[in-house]
NULUMMAR-443811 format. One record per residue (C-alpha): residue number from 1; x, z, y. Coordinates in nm, 2 decimals, padded with zeros to 4 digits. Each point is the difference from the previous one (the first is absolute). Layout:
BEGIN
<pt><resi>NUM</resi><px>X</px><pz>Z</pz><py>Y</py></pt>
...
END
This chain:
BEGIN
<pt><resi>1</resi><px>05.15</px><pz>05.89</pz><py>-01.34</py></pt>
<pt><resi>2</resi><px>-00.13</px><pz>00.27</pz><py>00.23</py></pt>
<pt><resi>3</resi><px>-00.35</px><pz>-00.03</pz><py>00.14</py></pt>
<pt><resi>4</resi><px>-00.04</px><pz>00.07</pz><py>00.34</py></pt>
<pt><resi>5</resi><px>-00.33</px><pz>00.19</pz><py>00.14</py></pt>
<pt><resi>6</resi><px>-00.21</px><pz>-00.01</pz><py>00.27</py></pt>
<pt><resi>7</resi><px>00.15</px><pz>00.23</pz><py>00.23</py></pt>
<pt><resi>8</resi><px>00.27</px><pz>-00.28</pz><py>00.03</py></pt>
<pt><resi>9</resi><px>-00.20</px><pz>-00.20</pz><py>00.20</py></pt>
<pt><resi>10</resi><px>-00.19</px><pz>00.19</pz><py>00.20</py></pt>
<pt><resi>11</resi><px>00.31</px><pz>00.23</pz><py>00.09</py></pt>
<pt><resi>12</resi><px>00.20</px><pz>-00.37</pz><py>00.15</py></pt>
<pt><resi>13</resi><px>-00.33</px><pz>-00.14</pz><py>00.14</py></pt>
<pt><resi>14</resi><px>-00.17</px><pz>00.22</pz><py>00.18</py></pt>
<pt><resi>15</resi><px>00.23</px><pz>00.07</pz><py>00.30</py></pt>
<pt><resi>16</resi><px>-00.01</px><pz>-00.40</pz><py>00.07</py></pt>
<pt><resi>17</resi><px>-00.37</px><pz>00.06</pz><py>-00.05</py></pt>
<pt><resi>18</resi><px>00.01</px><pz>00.28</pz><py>00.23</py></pt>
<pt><resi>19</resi><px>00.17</px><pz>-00.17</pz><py>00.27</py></pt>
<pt><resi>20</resi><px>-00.19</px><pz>-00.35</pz><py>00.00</py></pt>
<pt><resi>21</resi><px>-00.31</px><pz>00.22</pz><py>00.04</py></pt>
<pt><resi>22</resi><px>00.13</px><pz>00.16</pz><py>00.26</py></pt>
<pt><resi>23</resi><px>00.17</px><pz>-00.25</pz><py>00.19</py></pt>
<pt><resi>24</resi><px>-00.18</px><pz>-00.32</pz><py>-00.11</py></pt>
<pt><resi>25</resi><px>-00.33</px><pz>00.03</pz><py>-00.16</py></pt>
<pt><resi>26</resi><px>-00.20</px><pz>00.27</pz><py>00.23</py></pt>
<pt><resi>27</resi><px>00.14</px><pz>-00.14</pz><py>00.33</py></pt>
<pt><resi>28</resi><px>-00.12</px><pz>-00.38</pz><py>-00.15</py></pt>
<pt><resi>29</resi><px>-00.37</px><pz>00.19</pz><py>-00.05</py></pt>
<pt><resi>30</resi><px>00.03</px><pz>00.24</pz><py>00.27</py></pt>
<pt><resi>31</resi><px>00.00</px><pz>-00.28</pz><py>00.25</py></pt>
<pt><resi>32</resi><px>-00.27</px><pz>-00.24</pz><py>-00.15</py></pt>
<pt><resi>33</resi><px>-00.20</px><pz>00.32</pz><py>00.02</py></pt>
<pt><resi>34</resi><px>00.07</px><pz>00.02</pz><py>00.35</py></pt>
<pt><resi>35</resi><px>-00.13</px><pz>-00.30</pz><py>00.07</py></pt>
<pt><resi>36</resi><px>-00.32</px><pz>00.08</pz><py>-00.08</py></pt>
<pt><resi>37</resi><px>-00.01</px><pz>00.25</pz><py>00.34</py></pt>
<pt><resi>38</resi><px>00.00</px><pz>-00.12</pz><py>00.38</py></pt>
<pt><resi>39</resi><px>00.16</px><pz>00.24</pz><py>00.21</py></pt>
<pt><resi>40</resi><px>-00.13</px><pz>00.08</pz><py>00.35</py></pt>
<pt><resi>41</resi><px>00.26</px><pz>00.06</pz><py>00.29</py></pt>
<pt><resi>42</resi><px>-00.07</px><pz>00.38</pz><py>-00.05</py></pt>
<pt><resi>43</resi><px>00.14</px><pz>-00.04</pz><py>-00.36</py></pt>
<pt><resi>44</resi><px>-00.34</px><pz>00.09</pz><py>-00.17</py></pt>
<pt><resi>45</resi><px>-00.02</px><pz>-00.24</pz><py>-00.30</py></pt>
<pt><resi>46</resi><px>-00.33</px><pz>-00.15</pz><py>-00.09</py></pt>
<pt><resi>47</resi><px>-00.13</px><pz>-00.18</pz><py>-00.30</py></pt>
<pt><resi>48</resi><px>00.01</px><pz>-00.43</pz><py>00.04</py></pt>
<pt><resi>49</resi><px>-00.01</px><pz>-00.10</pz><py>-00.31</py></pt>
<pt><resi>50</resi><px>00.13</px><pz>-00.37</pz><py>-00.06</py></pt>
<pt><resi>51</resi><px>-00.01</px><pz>-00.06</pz><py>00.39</py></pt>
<pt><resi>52</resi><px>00.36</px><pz>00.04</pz><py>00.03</py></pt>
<pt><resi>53</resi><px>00.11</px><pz>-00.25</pz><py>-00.28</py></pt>
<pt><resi>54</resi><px>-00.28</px><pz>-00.25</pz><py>00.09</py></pt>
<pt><resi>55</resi><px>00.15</px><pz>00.03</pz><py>00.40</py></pt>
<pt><resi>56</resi><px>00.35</px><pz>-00.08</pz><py>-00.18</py></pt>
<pt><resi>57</resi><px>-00.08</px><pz>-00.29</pz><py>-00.17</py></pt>
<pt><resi>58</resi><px>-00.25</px><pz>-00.19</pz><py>00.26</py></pt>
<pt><resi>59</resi><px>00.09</px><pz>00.16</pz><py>00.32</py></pt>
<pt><resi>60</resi><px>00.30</px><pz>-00.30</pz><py>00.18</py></pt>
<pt><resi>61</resi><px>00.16</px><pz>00.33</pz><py>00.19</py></pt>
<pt><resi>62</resi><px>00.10</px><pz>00.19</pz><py>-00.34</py></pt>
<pt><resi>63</resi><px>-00.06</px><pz>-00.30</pz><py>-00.26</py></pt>
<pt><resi>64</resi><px>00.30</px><pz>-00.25</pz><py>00.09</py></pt>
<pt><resi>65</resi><px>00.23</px><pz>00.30</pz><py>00.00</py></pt>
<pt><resi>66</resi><px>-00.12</px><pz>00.13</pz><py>-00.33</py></pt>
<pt><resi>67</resi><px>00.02</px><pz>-00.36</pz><py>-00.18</py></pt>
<pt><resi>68</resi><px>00.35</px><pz>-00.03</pz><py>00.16</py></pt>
<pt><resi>69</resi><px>00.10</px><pz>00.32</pz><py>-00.17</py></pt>
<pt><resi>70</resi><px>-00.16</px><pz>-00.07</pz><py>-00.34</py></pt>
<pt><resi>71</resi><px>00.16</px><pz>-00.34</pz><py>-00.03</py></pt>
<pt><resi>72</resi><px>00.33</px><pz>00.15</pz><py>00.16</py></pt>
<pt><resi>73</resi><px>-00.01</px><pz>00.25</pz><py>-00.34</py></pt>
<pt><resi>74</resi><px>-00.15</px><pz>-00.27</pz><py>-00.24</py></pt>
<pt><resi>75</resi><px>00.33</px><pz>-00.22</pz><py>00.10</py></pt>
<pt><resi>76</resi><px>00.23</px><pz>00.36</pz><py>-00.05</py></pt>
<pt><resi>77</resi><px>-00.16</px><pz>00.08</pz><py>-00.37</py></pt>
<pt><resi>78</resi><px>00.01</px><pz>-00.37</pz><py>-00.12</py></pt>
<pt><resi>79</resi><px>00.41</px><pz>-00.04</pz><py>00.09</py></pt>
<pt><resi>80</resi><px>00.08</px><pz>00.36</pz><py>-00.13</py></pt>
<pt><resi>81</resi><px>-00.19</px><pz>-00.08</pz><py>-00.33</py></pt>
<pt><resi>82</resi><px>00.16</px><pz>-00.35</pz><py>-00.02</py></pt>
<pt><resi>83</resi><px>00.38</px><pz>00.14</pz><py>00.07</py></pt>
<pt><resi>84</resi><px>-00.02</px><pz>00.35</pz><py>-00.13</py></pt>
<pt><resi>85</resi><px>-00.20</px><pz>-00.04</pz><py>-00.33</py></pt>
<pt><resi>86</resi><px>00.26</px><pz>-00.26</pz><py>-00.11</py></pt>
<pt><resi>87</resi><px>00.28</px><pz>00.19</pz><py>00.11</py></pt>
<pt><resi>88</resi><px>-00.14</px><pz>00.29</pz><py>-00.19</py></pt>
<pt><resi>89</resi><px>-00.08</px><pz>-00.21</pz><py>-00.31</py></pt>
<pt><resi>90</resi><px>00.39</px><pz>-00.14</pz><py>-00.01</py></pt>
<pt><resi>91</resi><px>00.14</px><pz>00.34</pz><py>00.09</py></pt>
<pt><resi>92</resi><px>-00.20</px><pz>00.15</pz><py>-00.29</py></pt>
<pt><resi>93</resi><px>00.05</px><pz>-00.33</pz><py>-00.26</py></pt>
<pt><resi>94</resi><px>00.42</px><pz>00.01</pz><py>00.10</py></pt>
<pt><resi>95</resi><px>00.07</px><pz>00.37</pz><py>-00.11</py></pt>
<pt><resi>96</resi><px>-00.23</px><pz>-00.01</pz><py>-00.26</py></pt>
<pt><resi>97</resi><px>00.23</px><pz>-00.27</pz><py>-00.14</py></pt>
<pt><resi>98</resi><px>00.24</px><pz>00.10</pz><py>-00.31</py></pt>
<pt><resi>99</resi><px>00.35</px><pz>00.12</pz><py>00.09</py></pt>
<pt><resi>100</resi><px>-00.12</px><pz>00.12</pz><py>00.38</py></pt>
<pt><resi>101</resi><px>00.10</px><pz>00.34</pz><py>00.05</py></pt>
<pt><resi>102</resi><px>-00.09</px><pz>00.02</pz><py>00.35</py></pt>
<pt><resi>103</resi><px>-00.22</px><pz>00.33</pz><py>00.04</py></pt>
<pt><resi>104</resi><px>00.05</px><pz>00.12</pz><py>-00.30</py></pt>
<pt><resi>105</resi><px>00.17</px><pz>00.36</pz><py>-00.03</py></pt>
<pt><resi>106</resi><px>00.33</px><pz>-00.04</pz><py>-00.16</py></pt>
<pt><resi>107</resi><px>00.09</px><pz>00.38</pz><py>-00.03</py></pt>
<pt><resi>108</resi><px>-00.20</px><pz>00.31</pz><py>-00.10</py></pt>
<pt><resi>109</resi><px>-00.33</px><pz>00.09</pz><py>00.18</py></pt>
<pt><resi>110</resi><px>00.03</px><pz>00.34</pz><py>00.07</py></pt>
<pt><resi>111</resi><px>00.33</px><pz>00.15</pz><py>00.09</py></pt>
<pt><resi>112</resi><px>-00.08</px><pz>00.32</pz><py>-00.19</py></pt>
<pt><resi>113</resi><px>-00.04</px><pz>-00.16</pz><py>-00.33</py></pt>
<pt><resi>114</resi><px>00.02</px><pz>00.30</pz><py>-00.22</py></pt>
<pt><resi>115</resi><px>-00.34</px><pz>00.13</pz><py>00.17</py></pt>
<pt><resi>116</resi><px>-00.17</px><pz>-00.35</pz><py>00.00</py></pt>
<pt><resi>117</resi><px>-00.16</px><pz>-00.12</pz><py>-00.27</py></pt>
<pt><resi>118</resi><px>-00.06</px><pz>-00.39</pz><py>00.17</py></pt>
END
């Protein structure tokens, strides 16, 4: 059986890395960061510490709107992970089954066999 290296991994993984950083993870930190800053109408940013997040939570004129949105997401996340992660799981449990050929190649992998060694 042939071992596989290292390389392997990091050569699949970090493109989706790459791209949850980019896209995901520093936008995500990016923007509590931001919050940290109150911007005058002349766009100078200074520094307001927890001000912002405090004003979110207590204030009525940004605090209803922000529970509203928090329990609009909580309801999104809790039906995805109750339909999807069951879907998933029988998806995953029905081709694994014996005699299921569904997604598995049935021909060679490489049209250019002779120079392949897969």
């Amino acid at each position: 059986m042939k071992r596989h290296t290292t390389w392997h991994l990091v050569v699949f993984l970090a493109p989706a890395c790459l791209i949850y950083t980019a896209f995901s993870a520093y936008p995500l930190l990016d923007t509590l960061r931001q919050g940290f800053y109150a911007t005058s109408d002349s766009g100078q940013q200074s520094w307001a510490g927890l001000a912002n997040y405090l004003k979110l939570l207590t204030d009525p004129q940004w605090s209803d709107g922000f529970w509203n949105a928090m329990a609009n997401n909580l309801k999104f996340f809790l039906i995805h992970l109750c339909v999807q992660n069951p879907i998933g799981l029988m998806l995953a449990a029905l081709l694994s089954l014996k005699g299921v050929k569904a997604g598995r190649p049935t021909g060679p992998r490489c049209s250019c066999r002779p120079c392949c060694r897969w």
